[in-house]
N, C-alpha and C positions, 0 to 999 in steps of 0.2 A: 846250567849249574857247573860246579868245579871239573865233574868231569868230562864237560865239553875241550874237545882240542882246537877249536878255531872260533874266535867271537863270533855270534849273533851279526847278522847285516841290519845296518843301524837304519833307523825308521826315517822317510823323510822330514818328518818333522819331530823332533824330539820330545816329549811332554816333560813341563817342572815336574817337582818331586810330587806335589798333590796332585797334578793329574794324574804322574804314574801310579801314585798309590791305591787311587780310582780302580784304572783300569787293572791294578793287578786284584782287585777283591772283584772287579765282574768276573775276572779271569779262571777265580777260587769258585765264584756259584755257577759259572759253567760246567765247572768240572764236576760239580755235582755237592760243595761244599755248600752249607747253611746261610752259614755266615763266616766273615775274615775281618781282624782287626791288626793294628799296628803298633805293636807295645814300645817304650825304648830301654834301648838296650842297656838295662842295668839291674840292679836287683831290686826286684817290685816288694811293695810294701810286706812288711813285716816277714821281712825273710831274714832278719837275725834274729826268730824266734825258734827255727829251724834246731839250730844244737842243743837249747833246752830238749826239743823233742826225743830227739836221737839219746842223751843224755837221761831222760826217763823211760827208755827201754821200748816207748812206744811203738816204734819198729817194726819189735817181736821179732823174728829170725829173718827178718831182709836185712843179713850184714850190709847188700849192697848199697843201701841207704847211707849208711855210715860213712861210706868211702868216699874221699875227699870232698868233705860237705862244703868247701868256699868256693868249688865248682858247681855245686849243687843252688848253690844260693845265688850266682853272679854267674850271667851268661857271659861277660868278659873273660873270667878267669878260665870256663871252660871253654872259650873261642875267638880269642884276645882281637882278631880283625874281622868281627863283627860288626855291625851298623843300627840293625833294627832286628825286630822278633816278630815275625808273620805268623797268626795262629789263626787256624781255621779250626771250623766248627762240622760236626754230622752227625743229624740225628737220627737214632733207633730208635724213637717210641712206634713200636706197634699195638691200637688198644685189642684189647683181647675179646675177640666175639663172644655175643650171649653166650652160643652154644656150647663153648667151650668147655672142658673139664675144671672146675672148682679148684684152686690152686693152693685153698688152706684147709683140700682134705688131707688129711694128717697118712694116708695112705698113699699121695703121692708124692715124687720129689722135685721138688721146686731149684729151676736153674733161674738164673738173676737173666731181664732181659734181651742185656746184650748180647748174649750169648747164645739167643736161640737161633741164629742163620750159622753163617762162615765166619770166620776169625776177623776181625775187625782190621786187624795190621796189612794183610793180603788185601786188603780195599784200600786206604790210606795211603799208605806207605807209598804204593803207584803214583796212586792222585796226585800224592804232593812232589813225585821226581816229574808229574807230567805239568806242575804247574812253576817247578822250578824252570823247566827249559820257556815257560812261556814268559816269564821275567827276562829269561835269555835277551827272548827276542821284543818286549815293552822296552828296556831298558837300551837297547843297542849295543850288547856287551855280553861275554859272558860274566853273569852274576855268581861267584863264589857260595854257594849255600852248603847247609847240615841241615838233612830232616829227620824230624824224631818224633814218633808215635808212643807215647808214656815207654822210648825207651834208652834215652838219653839223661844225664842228671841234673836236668833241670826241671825248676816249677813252672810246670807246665798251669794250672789251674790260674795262682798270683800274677802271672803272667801275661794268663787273657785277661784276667782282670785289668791289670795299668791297661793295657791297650782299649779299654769299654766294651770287650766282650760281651760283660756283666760282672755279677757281681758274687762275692764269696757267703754261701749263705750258711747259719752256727752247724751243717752237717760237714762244714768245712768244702762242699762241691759248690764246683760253678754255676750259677744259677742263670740263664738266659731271658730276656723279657718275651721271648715270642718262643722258646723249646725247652722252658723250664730246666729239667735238670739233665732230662735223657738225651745226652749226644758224645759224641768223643770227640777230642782234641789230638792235632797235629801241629809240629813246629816246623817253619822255616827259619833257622837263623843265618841272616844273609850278610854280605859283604856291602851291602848296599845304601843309602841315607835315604830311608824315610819318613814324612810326619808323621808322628805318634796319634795316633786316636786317645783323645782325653780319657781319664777313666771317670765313669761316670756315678754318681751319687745315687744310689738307688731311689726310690720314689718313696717306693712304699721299705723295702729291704724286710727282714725279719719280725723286728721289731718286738713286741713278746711275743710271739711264737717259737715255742720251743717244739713244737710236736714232733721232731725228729727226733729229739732227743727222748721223749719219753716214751715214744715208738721203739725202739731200740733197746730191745731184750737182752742186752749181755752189758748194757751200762758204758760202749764206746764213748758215746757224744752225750755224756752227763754235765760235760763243761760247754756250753756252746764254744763254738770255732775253735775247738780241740779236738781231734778224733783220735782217742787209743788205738790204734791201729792193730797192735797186740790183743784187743777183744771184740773186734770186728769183724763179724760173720764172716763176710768178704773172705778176709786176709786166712780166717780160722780154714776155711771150708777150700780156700786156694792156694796161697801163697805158702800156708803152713804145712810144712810134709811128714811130720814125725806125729806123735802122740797128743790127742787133743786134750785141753787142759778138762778135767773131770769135773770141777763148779759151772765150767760154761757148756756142758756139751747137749743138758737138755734145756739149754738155752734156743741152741741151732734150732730146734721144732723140723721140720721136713725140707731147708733149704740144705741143698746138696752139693751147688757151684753158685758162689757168689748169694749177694743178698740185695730185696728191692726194699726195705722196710724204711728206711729211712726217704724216699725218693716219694714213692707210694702215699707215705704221712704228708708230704710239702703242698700247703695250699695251690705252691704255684705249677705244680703237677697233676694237679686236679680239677682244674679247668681244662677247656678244650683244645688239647695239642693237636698240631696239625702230625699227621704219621710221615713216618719215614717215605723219601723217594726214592728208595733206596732197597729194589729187590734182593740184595746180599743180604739183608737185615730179617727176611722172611721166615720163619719160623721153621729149622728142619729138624728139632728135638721133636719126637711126638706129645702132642696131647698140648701143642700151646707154649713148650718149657716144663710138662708137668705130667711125666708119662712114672706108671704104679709102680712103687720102688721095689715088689718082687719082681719085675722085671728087670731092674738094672741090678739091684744084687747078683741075678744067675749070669748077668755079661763076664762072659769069657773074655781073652787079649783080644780074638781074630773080632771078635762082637763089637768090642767095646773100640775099635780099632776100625771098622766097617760105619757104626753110628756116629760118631765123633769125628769124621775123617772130616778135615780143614775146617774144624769149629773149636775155637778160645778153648773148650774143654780137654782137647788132649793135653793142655799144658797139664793138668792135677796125673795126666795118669791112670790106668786103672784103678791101681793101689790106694790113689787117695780119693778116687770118685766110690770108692764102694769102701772107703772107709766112713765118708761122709753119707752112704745111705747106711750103711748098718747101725749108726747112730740113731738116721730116722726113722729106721726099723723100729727102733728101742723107746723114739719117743711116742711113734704110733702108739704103741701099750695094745695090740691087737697078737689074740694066741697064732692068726694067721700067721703069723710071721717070725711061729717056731721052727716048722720045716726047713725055710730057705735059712734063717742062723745056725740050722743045725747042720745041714749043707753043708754051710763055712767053715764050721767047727771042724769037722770030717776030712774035709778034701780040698780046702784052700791055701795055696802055697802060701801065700802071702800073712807074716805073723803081725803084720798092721791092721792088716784088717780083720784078720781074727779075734785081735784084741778088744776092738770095738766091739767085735760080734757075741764077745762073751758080756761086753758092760750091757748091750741092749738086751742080751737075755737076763743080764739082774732087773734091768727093767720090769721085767716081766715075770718075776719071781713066786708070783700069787698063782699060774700053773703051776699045777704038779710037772706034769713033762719037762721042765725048763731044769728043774733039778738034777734028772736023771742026764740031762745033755751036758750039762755043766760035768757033773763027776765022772762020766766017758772021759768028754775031750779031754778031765784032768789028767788022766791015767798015761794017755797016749801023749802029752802034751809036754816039748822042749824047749820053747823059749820062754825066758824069764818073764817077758812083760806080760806075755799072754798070760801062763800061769799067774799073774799079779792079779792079772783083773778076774781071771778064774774064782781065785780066793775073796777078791774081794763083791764079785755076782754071790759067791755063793755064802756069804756072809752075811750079806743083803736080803738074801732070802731066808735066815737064820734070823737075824736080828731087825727085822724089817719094822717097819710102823703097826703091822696090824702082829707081828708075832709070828708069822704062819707062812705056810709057802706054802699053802691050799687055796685053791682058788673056789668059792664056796657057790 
């Protein structure tokens, strides 16, 4: 790779471009990759629909998206002595044993699956500097590359696609013939000439199925092969750090990091996937991905910081992982789960997640107790937004559906 100081010792015998490109995809599933395909290097189909997106807000708060979108669309413009785009494949489907805990009890909190081992980038990322030096030495040369784990501004997805990956299915993911949807992508983009892998015609592709889309509780994917990104669990429950928008928030139902709903609906995920070989991908959240959310509510920094150490999840944070259970707190609709909001109320620094913690006690406004914790915290209570949803829990429980904030 580029930052080798002295070329690769060239092989006695050279291999053309197609055999290289061979031996560099056995190269990718030694390493432990799925699958590797060979896109060329230009902007894959319908990547100047890109700015409309950006343009309708779809985004939601990843300014980064925005920023220089004709790098974002065209690997040339972001790596002008480029050649070809090596994408490799790895899946994390783990199926969930019988015995497992029920993941649509509404009293636990549901992490999306990739996220139940170690961070996916600390797997990847390696793989793909140990598969650039192996091109090193295929190639007889050092090969110039850039790898990027979804963290470069490219489409990554349209990308595997030209290359025959597979194929883009209406949740807008990659959809593979033999690992459906669950795997991550990594790029090489090389300094190198190689033939492109056709992109292929799907067989069967979508076709009318829509089930993603009408899986998909917050109305993301109501367009097939458009995802609002702005109302997608995912982005809500991750990428979103501030105040969750109040029409979608008992949309989330108990997912807490990430969402499987749309993946889960895909016929082609619901046939027999072969599991991951891939012990990073093993399950270290307890209970499966789906451990009782008064447990992760009471997680403290050192707790939350001990459970989460080198898993996808420290990216949200404390603040926004137990902003995201106090919601589910709220969608449970269980009196259990006045104690631990009233916890939060009391004694949590953090005025994000209290904020939440006062909507999920309007939730639950049909106890009497829920009243009496609301008008405390009101007393004691300095931030504006909190006080917001204060007023507006305790108005809920004033002018609610049944009238009454007795619970009968």
């Amino acid at each position: 790779m580029s930052d080798a100081t002295q070329p690769a010792s060239s092989l006695s015998l050279s291999p053309n471009p197609s055999e290289l490109a061979e031996l560099i995809k056995q190269a990718a599933r030694h390493l432990g990759f799925d699958f590797a395909s060979v896109a060329p290097y230009e902007p894959p189909p319908h990547a100047d629909t890109f700015p409309d997106w950006i343009a309708n807000d779809y985004h939601g708060t990843m300014a980064w998206l925005a920023k220089h979108p004709d790098r974002r669309m065209d690997p040339r413009v972001q790596w002008p002595q480029g050649k070809s785009v090596l994408s490799v494949g790895m899946s994390y489907h783990q199926p969930r044993p019988m015995d497992a805990p029920d993941p649509a009890d509404p009293s636990r909190g549901r992490f999306a699956s990739y996220a139940w081992g170690f961070d996916y980038h600390d797997l990847i990322l390696p793989r793909l500097k140990a598969l650039g030096k192996a091109i090193d030495y295929l190639a007889g040369r050092v090969v110039n590359a850039r790898a990027y784990v979804d963290t470069g501004p490219i489409l990554e997805r349209p990308l595997a696609a030209a290359g025959g990956a597979g194929f883009i299915g209406k949740h807008t993911l990659l959809i593979h013939w033999k690992h459906g949807s669950y795997f991550l992508l990594g790029e090489l983009l090389l300094d190198l000439e190689l033939p492109s892998d056709p992109a292929r015609k799907p067989l069967f592709g979508c076709r009318d199925c829509h089930s993603c889309g009408t899986s998909c509780p917050t109305g993301a994917l109501d367009t097939p092969y458009l995802n609002r990104a702005n109302r997608c669990i995912s982005y809500l429950t991750i990428e979103h750090r501030g105040i969750l928008p109040r029409n979608l928030r008992s949309e989330l139902r108990n997912w807490v990091f990430g969402c499987d709903i749309c993946q889960q609906a895909c016929p082609y995920n619901t046939r027999g996937l072969l599991p991951t070989r891939e012990p990073w991908f093993e399950p270290r959240i307890p209970d499966w991905g789906a451990p009782p959310l008064l447990e992760l509510i009471a997680l403290d920094d050192d707790q939350f910081g001990a459970m989460f150490k080198g898993s996808p999840v420290k990216r949200t944070k404390r603040r926004g992982l137990l902003r995201n259970v106090a919601v589910a707190l709220g969608n449970w609709g269980s009196d259990e789960a006045i104690p631990a909001l009233k916890r939060v109320m009391e004694d949590e620094p953090e005025p994000l997640i209290r904020a939440h913690a006062a909507w999920a006690l309007g939730q639950l406004s049909e106890y009497p107790a829920v009243r009496v914790v609301l008008d405390r915290a009101f007393k004691h209570e300095t931030d504006e937004i909190v006080l917001e949803e204060i007023n507006t829990s305790l108005d809920h429980g004033i002018h609610g559906i049944n009238g009454t904030t007795e619970k009968n």
